[in-house]
N, C-alpha and C positions, 0 to 999 in steps of 0.2 A: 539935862538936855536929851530929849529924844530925837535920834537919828535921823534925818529922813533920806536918805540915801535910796536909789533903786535899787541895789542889789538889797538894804534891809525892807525894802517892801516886797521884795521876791519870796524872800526867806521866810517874814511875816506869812506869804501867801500861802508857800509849802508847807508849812507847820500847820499851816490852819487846815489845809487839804488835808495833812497826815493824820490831823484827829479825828475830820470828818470821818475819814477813810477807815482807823483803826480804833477807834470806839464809838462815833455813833452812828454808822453805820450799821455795825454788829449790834448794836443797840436797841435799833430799830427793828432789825431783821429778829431778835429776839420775842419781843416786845409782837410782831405780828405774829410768827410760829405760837407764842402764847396765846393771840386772840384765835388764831384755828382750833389751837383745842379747847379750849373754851368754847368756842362756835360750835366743833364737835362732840363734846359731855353736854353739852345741852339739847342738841339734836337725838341723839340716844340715850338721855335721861328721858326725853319726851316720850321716845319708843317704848322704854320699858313705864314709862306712865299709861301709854295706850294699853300695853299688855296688861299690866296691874288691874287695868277697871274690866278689860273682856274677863281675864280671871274669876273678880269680883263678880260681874254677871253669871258668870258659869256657875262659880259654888250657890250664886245664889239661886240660880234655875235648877240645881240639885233640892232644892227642898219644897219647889213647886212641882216634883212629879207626881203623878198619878199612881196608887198599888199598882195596878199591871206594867205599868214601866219600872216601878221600884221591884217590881217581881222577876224580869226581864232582866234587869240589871244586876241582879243576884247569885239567878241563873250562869250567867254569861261570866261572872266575878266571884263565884262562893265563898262563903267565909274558909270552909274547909274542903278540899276534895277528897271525894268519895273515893276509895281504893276499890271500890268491888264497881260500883256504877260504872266510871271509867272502861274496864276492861269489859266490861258489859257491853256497853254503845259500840266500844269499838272493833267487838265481835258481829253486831248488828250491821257497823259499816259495810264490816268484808261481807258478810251474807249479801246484805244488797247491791255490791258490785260485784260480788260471782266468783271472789277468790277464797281459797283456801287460806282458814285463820289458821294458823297451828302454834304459836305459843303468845303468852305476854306476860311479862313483869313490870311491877314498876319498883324504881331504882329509888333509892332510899336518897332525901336531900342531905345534901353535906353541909354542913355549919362550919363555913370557914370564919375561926377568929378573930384570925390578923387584918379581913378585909370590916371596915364599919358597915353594920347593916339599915340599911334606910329602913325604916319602922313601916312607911307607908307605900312602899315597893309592893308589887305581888312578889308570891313566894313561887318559885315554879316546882313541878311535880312529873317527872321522868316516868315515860312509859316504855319499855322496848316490846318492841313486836313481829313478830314472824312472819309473814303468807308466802303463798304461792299462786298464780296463777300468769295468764298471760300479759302481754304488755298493754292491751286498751283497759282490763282489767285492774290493772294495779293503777292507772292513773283515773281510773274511777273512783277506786280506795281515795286516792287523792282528792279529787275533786270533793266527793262525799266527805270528807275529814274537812274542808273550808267552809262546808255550808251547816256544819254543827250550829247547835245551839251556844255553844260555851268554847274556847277557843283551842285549838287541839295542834299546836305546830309543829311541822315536820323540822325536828336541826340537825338531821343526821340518816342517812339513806344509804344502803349498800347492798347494790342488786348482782347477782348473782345467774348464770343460766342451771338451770338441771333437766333429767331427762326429759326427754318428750319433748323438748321445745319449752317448755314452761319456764318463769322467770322466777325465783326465792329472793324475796326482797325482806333487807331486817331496818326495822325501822325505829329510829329514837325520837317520838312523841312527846311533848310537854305541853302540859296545862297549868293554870294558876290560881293561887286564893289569895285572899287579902290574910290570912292568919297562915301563922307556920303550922309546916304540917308536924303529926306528934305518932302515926301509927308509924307500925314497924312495914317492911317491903313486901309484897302478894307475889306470890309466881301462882301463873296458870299455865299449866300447861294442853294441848285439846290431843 
């Protein structure tokens, strides 16, 4: 015999509330947090699908350049940097902004073990360097160092006054190849 009492159709009714309440509820609530990320891995799978195919354009527009662009790109990229050119050009910069070159070396790269090395990274190539002149003078240097042919960046700047008013600025230059570098380090000193 089943009951039919209204306190057991009460109680019926809370139990039934309670599971609603403490499992499918949370059940539900699961069950949608799931379709979010779902919604969301498919939203930025598609992203990195877009990315993939511009990619794929790009390396593929590497093999329809023209020589003078694959020459340009060379330039700008070399397989190896030149240790004597380098300190060449960037004796040439200072003559054309009107400062006093007075030394350069470049600083031997370091092969750290313990960090893995991406094969297809550029390799960078440390130059340090000396001048001296005034201060519109030395941000000429500068300017002239960004409008290179090949990419020449300042990561390290440490200016200084001396007599006469004049500014001695030492500066750590770095350029890059696609190949490690294998010479030993050049000092020049002027």
């Amino acid at each position: 015999m089943i009951p039919k009492g209204l306190f057991y159709q009460i109680g019926i009714l809370i139990v039934s509330i309670g599971i609603v309440l403490s499992y499918i509820k949370p059940a539900f609530t699961d069950i949608g947090e799931k379709q979010n990320q779902i919604n969301l891995y498919q939203e930025e799978r598609a992203k990195v699908e877009d990315v993939n195919k511009q990619l794929a354009a790009l390396v593929g527009n590497i093999n329809t350049l023209d020589e003078i662009d694959k020459r340009k790109l060379s330039t700008y990229m070399p397989d190896q940097v030149d240790t004597i050119a380098v300190p060449r050009d960037l004796h040439t910069i200072a003559e054309q902004a009107g400062v006093l070159f007075l030394a350069v070396s470049s600083e031997a790269a370091v092969s750290n073990t313990s960090v893995p090395v991406d094969e297809k990274a550029p390799f960078p190539h440390t130059f340090l360097v000396t001048i001296q002149g005034t201060y519109s003078q030395i941000k000429q240097f500068m300017r002239l160092l960004e409008q290179n042919d090949y990419p020449l960046e300042i990561h390290n700047l440490d200016v200084a006054v001396v007599e006469g008013g004049f500014l001695s600025a030492d500066l750590s230059i770095v350029t890059y190849s696609h190949l490690e570098p294998e010479e030993a380090p050049v000092q020049v000193n002027r």
